[in-house]
KEFISE-314208 format. One record per residue (C-alpha): residue in three letters; x, y, z. Coordinates in steps of 0.02 Angstrom, whole numbers, padded with zeros to 5 digits, always signed. Each point is the difference from the previous one (the first is absolute). Example, Ala and Ser with C-alpha at 12.3 -4.5 7.8 and 13.67 -1.06 7.14 Angstrom:
BEGIN
Ala+00615-00225+00390 Ser+00069+00172-00033 
***
This chain:
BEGIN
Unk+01561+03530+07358 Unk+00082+00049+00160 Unk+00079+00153+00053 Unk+00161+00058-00090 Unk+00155+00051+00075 Unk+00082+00073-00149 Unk+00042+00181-00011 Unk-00017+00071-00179 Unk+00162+00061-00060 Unk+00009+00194-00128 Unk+00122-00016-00114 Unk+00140+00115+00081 Unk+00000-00143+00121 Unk-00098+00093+00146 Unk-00184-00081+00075 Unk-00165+00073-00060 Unk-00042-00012+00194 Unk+00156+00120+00017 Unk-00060+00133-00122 Unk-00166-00001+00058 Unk+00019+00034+00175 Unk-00007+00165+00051 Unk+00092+00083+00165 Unk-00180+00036+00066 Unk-00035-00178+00025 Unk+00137-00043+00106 Unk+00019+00059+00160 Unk+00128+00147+00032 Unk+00106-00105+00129 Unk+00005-00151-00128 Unk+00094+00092-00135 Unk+00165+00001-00037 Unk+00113+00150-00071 Unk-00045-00007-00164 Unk-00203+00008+00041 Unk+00025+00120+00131 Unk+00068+00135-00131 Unk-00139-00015-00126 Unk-00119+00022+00132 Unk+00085+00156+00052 Unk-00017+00070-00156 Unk-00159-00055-00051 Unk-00134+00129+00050 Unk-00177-00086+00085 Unk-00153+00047-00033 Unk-00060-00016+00184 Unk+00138+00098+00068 Unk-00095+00178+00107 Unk+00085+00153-00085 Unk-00014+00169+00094 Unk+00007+00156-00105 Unk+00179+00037+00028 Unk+00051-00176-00023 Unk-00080+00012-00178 Unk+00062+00164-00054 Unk+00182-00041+00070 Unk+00129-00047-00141 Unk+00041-00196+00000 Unk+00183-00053+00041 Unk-00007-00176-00020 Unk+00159-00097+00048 Unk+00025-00076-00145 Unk-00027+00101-00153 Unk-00128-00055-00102 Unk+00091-00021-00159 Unk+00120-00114+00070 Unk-00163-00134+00050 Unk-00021-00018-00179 Unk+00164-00080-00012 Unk-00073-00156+00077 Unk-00112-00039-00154 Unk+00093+00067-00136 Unk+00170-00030+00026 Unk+00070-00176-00044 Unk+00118-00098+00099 Unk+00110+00014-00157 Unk+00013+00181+00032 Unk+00076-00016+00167 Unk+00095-00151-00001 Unk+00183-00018-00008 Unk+00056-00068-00146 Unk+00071-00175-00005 Unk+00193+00061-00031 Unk-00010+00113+00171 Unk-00060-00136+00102 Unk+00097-00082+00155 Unk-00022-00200+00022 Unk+00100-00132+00057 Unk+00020-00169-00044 Unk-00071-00130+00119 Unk+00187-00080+00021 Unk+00060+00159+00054 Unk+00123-00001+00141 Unk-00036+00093+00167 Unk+00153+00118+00001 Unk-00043+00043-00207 Unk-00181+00028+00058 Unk+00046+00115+00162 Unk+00111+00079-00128 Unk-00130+00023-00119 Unk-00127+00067+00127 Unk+00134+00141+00068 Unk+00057+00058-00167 Unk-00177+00009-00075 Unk-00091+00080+00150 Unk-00145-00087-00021 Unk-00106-00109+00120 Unk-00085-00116-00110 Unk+00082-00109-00137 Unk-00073-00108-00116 Unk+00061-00168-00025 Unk+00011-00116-00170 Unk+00045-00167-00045 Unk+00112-00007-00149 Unk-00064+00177-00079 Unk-00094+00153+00033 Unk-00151-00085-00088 Unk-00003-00145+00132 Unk-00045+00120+00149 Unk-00041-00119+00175 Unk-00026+00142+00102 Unk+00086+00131+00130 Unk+00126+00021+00133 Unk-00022+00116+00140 Unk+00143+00077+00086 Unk-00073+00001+00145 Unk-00034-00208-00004 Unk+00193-00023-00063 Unk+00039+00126+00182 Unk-00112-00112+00116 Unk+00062-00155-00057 Unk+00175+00029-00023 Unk+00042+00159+00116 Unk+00039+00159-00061 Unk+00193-00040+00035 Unk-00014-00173-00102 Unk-00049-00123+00109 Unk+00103-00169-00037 Unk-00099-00106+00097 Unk-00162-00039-00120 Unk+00035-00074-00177 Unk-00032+00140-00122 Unk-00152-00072-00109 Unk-00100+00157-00108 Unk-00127-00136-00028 Unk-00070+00025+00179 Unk+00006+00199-00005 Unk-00096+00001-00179 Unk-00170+00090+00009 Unk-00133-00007-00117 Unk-00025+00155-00137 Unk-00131+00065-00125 Unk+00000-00036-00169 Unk-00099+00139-00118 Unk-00039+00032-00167 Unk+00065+00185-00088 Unk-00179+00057-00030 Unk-00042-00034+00185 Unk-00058+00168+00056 Unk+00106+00066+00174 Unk-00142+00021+00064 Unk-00039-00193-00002 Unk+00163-00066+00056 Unk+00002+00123+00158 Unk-00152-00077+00051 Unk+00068-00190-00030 Unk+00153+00046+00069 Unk-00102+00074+00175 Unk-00105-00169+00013 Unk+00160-00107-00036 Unk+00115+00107+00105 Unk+00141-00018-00114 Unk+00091+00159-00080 Unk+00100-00058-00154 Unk-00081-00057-00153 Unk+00076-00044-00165 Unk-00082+00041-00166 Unk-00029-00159-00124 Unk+00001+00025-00176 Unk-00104-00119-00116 Unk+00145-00111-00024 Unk+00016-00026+00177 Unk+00160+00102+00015 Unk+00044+00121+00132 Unk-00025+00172-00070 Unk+00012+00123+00165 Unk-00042+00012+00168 Unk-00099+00110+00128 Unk+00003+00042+00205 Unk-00162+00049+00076 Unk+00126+00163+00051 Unk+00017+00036-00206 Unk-00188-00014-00018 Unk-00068+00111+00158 Unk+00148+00110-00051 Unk-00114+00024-00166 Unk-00154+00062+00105 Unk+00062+00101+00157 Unk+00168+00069-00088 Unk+00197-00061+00059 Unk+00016-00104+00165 Unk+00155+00067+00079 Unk+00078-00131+00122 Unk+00146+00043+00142 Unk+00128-00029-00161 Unk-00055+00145-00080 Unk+00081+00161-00006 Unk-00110+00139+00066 Unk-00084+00113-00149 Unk+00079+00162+00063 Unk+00171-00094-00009 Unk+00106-00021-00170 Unk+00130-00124+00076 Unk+00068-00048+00143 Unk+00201-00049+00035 Unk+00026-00156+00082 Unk+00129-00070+00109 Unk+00094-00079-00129 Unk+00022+00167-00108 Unk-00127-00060-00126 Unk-00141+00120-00012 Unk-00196-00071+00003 Unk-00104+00130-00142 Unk-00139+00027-00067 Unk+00004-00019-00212 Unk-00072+00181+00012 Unk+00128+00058+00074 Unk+00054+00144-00120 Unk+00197-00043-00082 Unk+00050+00205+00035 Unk-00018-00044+00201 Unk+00089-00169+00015 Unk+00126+00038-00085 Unk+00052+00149+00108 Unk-00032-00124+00163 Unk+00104-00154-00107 Unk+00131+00145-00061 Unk-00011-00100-00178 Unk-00054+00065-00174 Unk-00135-00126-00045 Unk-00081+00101-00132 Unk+00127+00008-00146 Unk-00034-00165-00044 Unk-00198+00029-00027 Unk+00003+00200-00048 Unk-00071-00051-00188 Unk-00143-00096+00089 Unk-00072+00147+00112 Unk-00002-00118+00159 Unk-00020+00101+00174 Unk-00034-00150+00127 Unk+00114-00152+00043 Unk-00135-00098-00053 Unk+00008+00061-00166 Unk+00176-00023-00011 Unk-00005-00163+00053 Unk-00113-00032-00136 Unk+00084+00085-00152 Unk+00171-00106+00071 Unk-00082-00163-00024 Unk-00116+00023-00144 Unk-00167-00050+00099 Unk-00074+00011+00133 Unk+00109-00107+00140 Unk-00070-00124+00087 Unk-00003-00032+00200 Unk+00182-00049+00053 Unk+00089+00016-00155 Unk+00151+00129+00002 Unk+00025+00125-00134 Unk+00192+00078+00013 Unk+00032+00191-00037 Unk+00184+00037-00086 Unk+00055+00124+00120 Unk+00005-00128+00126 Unk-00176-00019+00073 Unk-00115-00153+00012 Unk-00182-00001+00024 Unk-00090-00149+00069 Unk-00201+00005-00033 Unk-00070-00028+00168 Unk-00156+00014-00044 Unk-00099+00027-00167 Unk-00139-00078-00096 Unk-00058-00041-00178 Unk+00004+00190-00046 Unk+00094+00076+00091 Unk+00169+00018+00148 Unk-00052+00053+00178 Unk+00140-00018+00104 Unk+00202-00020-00035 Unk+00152-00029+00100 Unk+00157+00108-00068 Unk+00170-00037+00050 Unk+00165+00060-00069 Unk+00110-00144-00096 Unk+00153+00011-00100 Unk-00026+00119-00172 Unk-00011-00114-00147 Unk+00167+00028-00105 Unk-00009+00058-00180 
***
């Protein structure tokens, strides 16, 4: 019998080769992200320790809790559910999908054929940019076929843990969780899983922490959810709080959810009866991050 090639598979869909290895055998310039922050927190044995090295407290960067997150926690605790996800159809039209891409904010879309449950992969905004200009470049036939990449399917029990490393030695950062049935039943960013080891990525969109909102050119005001009601509405000059007095609410956020019942999801607009509207910038799964408020007409009796 001659050598095999083959590379047993575990059942969450990872190599055996993959949880075998250990950071120690590889060397330090040949890891990626991922490897590089287990070996930082992973102690040596051969590593000198002075006195006051040893009696010093440990800081580590990332606490240690939070490592344990990458065996215990299940994709189908982090995922976004199926109903909150953004995907276009492959016959989408250019100016529908540059639409799409503004309104939604995001930078990666996943693309089906027919339904959710026929994924064929992902557009980047920054292909559909370089191919077709930033300013809508007439000149090339608009085809989505040629800007689809490749993404990662995954089973819910896959640990996060697992995925980050498949998504590192893939380089792709979307994945979309497969039920049994072959459905689509969420979908992960390699931001939504490191965000469950180090804490919150912050990107240049993000208001600063020490800031509650911001106003913006167009009179609309960018906020935080925690925002507390008492302060906006002496900024907005607009009660806000009669409506939700029974329910105890003291953040926009919270008003925004006792308005619509639920938790909102990202992009949907929840309307206030004193004549305010709140667009959900930014939220996930369990709970609103970010809103835009902006003053509309009262809604009559």
């Amino acid at each position: 019998m001659g050598d095999t090639n083959q590379v047993a598979e575990t059942t969450d869909g990872s190599s055996r080769a993959a949880h075998s290895a250990q950071p120690e055998d590889i060397p330090p310039e040949s890891r990626g992200f991922f490897s590089r922050i287990v070996g930082a927190l992973s102690p040596t044995e051969d590593t000198p320790k002075s006195p006051e090295i040893v009696n010093a407290p440990v800081t580590p960067a990332v606490p240690v809790g939070n490592m344990h997150n990458l065996r215990h926690l299940k994709l189908e605790d982090v995922a976004i559910p199926t109903v909150e996800i953004v995907a276009v159809p492959k016959d989408i039209e250019k100016e529908a999908l540059v639409h799409l891409f503004r309104e939604s904010g995001l930078t990666r879309l996943p693309v089906f054929e027919g339904t959710l449950d026929t994924p064929i992969g992902l557009i980047h905004l920054k292909d559909l940019a370089l191919r077709h200009g930033f300013n809508g470049d007439q000149s090339k036939e608009f085809s989505i076929e040629k800007l689809i990449r490749p993404l990662i399917f995954a089973p819910p029990s896959m640990p996060i843990g697992v995925l980050l490393q498949k998504m590192q030695a893939e380089r792709r950062h979307m994945a979309l969780i497969i039920d049994e049935y072959g459905g689509v039943d969420g979908l992960v960013t390699i931001e939504d899983l490191i965000e469950q080891v180090i804490g919150e990525i912050e990107d240049e969109h993000d208001i600063e922490e020490d800031t509650l909102w911001i106003k913006e050119k167009s009179g609309s005001y960018l906020a935080q959810a925690r925002t507390p009601l008492d302060e906006f509405e002496k900024e907005l000059g607009v009660d806000l709080q009669a409506i939700a007095e029974d329910d105890e609410v003291d953040t926009l956020g919270g008003l925004a959810f006792v308005l619509c019942g639920r938790v909102p999801t990202r992009g949907e607009v929840v309307v206030h009866p004193a004549g305010v509207e709140f667009e959900i910038v930014d939220a996930d799964p369990r709970r609103i991050k970010r809103m835009r408020v902006r003053k509309v007409d009262p809604i009559s009796e």
